[in-house]
C-alpha positions as CSV (number, residue, x, y, z in Angstrom):
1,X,7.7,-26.7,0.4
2,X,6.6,-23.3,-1.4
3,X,2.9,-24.3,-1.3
4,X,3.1,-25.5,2.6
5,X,4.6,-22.1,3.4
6,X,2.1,-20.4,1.3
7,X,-0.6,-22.5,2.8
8,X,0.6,-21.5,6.7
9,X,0.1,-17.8,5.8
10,X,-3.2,-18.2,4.1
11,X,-4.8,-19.5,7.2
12,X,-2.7,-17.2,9.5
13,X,-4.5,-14.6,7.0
14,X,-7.5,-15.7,7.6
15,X,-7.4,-16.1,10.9
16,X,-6.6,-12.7,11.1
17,X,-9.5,-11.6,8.9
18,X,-12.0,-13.0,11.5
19,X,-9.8,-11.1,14.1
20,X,-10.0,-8.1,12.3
21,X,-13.8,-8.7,11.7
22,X,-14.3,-8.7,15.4
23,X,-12.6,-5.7,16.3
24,X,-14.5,-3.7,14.4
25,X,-17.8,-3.8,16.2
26,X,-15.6,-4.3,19.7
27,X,-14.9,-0.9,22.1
28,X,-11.9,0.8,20.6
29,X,-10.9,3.4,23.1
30,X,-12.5,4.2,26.7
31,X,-12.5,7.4,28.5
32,X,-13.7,6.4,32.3
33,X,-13.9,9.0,35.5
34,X,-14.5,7.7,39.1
35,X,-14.9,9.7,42.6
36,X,-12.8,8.9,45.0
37,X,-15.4,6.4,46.3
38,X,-14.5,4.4,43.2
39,X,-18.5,5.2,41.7
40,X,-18.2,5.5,38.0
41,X,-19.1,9.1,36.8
42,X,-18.3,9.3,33.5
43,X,-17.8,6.6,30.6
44,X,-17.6,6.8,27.2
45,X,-16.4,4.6,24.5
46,X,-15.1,4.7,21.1
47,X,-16.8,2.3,18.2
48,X,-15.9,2.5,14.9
49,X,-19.2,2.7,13.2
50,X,-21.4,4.6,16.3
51,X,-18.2,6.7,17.4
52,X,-18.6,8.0,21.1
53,X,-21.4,5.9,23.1
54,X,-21.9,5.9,26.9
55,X,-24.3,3.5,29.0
56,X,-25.4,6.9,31.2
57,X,-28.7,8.6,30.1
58,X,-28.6,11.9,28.9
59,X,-29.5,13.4,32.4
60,X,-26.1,13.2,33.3
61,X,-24.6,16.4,33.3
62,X,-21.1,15.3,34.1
63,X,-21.0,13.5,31.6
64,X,-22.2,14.7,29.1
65,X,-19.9,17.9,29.7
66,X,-17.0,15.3,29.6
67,X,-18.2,13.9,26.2
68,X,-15.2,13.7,24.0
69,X,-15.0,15.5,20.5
70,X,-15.6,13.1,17.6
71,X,-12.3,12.0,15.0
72,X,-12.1,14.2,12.2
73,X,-12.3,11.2,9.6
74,X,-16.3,10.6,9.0
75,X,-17.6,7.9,9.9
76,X,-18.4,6.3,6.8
77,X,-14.8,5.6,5.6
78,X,-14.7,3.5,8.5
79,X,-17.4,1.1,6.9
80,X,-14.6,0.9,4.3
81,X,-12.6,-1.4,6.7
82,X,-15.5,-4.0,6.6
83,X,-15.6,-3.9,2.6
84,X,-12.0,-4.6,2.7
85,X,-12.3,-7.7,5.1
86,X,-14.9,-9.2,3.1
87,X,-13.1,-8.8,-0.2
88,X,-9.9,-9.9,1.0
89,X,-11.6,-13.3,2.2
90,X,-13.0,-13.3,-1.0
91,X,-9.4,-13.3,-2.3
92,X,-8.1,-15.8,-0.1
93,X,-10.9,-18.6,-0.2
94,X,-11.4,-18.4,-3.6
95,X,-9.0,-16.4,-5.7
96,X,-6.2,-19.2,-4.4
97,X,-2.9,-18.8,-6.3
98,X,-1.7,-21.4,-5.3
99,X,-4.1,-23.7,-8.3
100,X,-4.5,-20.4,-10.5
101,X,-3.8,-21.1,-14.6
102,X,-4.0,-17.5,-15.0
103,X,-2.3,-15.9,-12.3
104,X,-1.4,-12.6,-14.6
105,X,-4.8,-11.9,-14.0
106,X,-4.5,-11.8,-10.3
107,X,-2.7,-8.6,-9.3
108,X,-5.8,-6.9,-8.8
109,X,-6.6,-9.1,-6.2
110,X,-3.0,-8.6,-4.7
111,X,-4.0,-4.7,-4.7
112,X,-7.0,-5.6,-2.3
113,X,-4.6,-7.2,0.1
114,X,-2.0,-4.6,0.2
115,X,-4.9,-1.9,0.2
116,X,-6.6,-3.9,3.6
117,X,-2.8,-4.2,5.2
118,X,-2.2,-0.1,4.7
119,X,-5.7,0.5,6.2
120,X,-5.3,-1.6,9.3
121,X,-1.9,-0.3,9.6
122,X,-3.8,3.4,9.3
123,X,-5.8,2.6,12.2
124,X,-3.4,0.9,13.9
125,X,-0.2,3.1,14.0
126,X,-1.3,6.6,11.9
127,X,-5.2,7.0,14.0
128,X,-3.6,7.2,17.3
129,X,-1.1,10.2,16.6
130,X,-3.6,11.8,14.7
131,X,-6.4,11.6,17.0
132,X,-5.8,10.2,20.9
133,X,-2.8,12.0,20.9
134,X,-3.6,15.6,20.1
135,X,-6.9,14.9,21.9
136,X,-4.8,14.3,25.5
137,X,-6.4,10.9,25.5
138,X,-3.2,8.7,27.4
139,X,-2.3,5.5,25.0
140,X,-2.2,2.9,24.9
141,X,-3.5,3.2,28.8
142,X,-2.9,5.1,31.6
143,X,-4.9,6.1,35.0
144,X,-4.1,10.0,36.3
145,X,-5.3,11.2,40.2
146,X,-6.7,14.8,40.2
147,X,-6.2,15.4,44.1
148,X,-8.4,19.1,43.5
149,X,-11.2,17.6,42.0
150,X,-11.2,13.9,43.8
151,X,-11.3,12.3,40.4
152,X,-9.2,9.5,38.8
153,X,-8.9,9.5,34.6
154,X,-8.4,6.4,33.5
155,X,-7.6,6.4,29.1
156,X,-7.1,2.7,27.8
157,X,-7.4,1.1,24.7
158,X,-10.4,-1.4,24.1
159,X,-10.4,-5.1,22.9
160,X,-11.3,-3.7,20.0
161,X,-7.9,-1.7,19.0
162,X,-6.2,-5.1,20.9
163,X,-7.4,-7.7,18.3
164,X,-6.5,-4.9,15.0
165,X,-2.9,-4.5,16.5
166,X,-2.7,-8.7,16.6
167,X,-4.9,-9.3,13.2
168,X,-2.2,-6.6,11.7
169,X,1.0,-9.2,11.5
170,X,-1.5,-11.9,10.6
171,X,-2.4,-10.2,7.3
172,X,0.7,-8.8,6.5
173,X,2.7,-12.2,5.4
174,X,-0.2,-13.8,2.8
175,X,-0.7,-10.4,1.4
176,X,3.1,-10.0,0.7
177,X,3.8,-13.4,-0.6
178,X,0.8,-12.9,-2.9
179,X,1.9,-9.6,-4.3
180,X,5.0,-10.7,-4.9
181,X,4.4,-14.3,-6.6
182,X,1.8,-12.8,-8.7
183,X,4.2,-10.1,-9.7
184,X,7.4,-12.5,-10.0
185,X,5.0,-14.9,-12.1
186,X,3.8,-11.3,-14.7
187,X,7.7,-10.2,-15.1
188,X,8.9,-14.0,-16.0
189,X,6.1,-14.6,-18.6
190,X,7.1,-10.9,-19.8
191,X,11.0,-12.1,-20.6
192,X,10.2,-14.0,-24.0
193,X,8.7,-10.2,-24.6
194,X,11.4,-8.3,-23.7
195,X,14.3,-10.9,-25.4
196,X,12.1,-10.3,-28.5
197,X,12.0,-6.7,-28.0
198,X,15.6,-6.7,-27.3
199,X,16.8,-8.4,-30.8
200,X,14.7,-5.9,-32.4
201,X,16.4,-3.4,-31.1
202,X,20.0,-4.7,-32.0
203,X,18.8,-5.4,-35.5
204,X,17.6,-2.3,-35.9
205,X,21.3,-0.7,-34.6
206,X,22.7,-3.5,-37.4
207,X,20.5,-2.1,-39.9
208,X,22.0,1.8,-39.1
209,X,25.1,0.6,-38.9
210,X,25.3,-0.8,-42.5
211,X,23.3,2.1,-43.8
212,X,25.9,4.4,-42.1
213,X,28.6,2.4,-43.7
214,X,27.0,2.6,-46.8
215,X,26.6,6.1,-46.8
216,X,30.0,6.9,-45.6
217,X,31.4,4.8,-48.8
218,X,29.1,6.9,-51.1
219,X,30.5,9.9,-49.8
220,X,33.9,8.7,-50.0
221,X,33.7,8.2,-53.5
222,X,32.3,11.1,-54.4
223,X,34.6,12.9,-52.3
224,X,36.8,10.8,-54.5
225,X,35.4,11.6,-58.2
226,X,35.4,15.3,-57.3
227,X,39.3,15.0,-56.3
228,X,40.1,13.6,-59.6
229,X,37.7,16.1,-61.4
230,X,39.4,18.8,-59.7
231,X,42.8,17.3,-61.0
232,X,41.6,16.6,-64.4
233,X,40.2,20.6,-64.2
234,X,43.8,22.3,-63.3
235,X,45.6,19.7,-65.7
236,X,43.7,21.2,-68.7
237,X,44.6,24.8,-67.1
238,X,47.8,24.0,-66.7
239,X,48.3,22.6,-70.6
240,X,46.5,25.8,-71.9
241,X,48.2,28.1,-69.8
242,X,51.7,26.9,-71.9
243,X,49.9,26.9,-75.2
């Protein structure tokens, strides 16, 4: 039952790999202005490894007045994303747990899961507030009239945002349950370990227990041959004394 469920989430992974793969040479975002005459003025779009590209020539001075500002993360982090999909496929077609003899040795791999999951969830959730918002750019889509200017904004997200958000939830199941059996599989082989450890440890509190005891009876007896000295002392004081 374990390995059916793990085998559903491996291809629901992988799916969303290829989904993810996709998206990131998709449009992401799209800035479009039209006249009132419904002509197309100004048009640019958002890519994740070209940024801002528009299909007008530079002769457009409308539009390249309305050419939005670039994100502040550089560019080439974003070819990060695409190492991250191809090692996490990596991880899933052949680093398998599911026939692994040494699985201790996996939890690297899990870390290349969990690092693709926080990245898409990055672009997904944390790159919109950071960016479109501050930016006035309307998400996830929205279309504004300027009755002044006879123009109508439209802001919407592209396929390319679309098929992150779904690929997100695809991803996120396989790269849990792989943490997680790798990590329950490293803390049970680590229990013979720690039992070990742990009789160590009360034999050791058995061994400073008897040499406390052992130490408290040496003192006692000393304690007691000084008594009796003492005695012994004053008796001899007292017998001279009368003499």
């Amino acid at each position: 039952m374990e390995r059916s469920v793990s085998q559903i989430f491996r291809l629901v992974a992988l799916i969303g790999l290829i989904l993810l793969l996709f998206s990131v040479f998709l449009e992401w975002y799209s800035v479009q202005i039209y006249d009132f005459n419904n002509d197309l003025v100004v048009s640019w779009s958002y890519y994740f490894l070209t940024e801002w590209q528009t299909p007008f020539s530079s002769s457009s001075i409308l539009n390249s007045i309305m050419r939005p500002d670039n994100a502040t993360i550089p560019v080439v982090i974003n070819y990060i994303i695409i190492c991250g999909i191809l090692a996490s496929s990596y991880v899933i077609l052949v680093k398998n747990i599911d026939n692994a003899e040494a699985i201790k040795n996996y939890m690297k791999f899990a870390y290349i899961n969990i690092f693709l999951v926080l990245l898409v969830g990055y672009y997904v959730i944390i790159s919109p507030i950071l960016y479109l918002v501050p930016n006035e750019f309307y998400f996830p889509f929205l279309s504004v009239r300027n009755y002044e200017l006879e123009l109508l904004y439209v802001y919407a997200v592209g396929p390319g945002y679309i098929l992150q958000l779904i690929s997100f939830p695809l991803i996120f199941p396989y790269s849990i349950f792989y943490y997680r059996t790798v990590s329950a599989f490293i803390q049970k082989e680590r229990e013979p370990e720690k039992i070990v450890q742990k009789i160590i440890e009360n034999s050791q509190e058995l061994i400073d227990l008897d040499k406390y005891i052992a130490e408290e009876e040496l003192q006692s007896k000393l304690d007691t041959r000084l008594s009796e000295r003492d005695a012994e002392s004053l008796l001899i004081t007292f017998v001279e004394g009368k003499k």
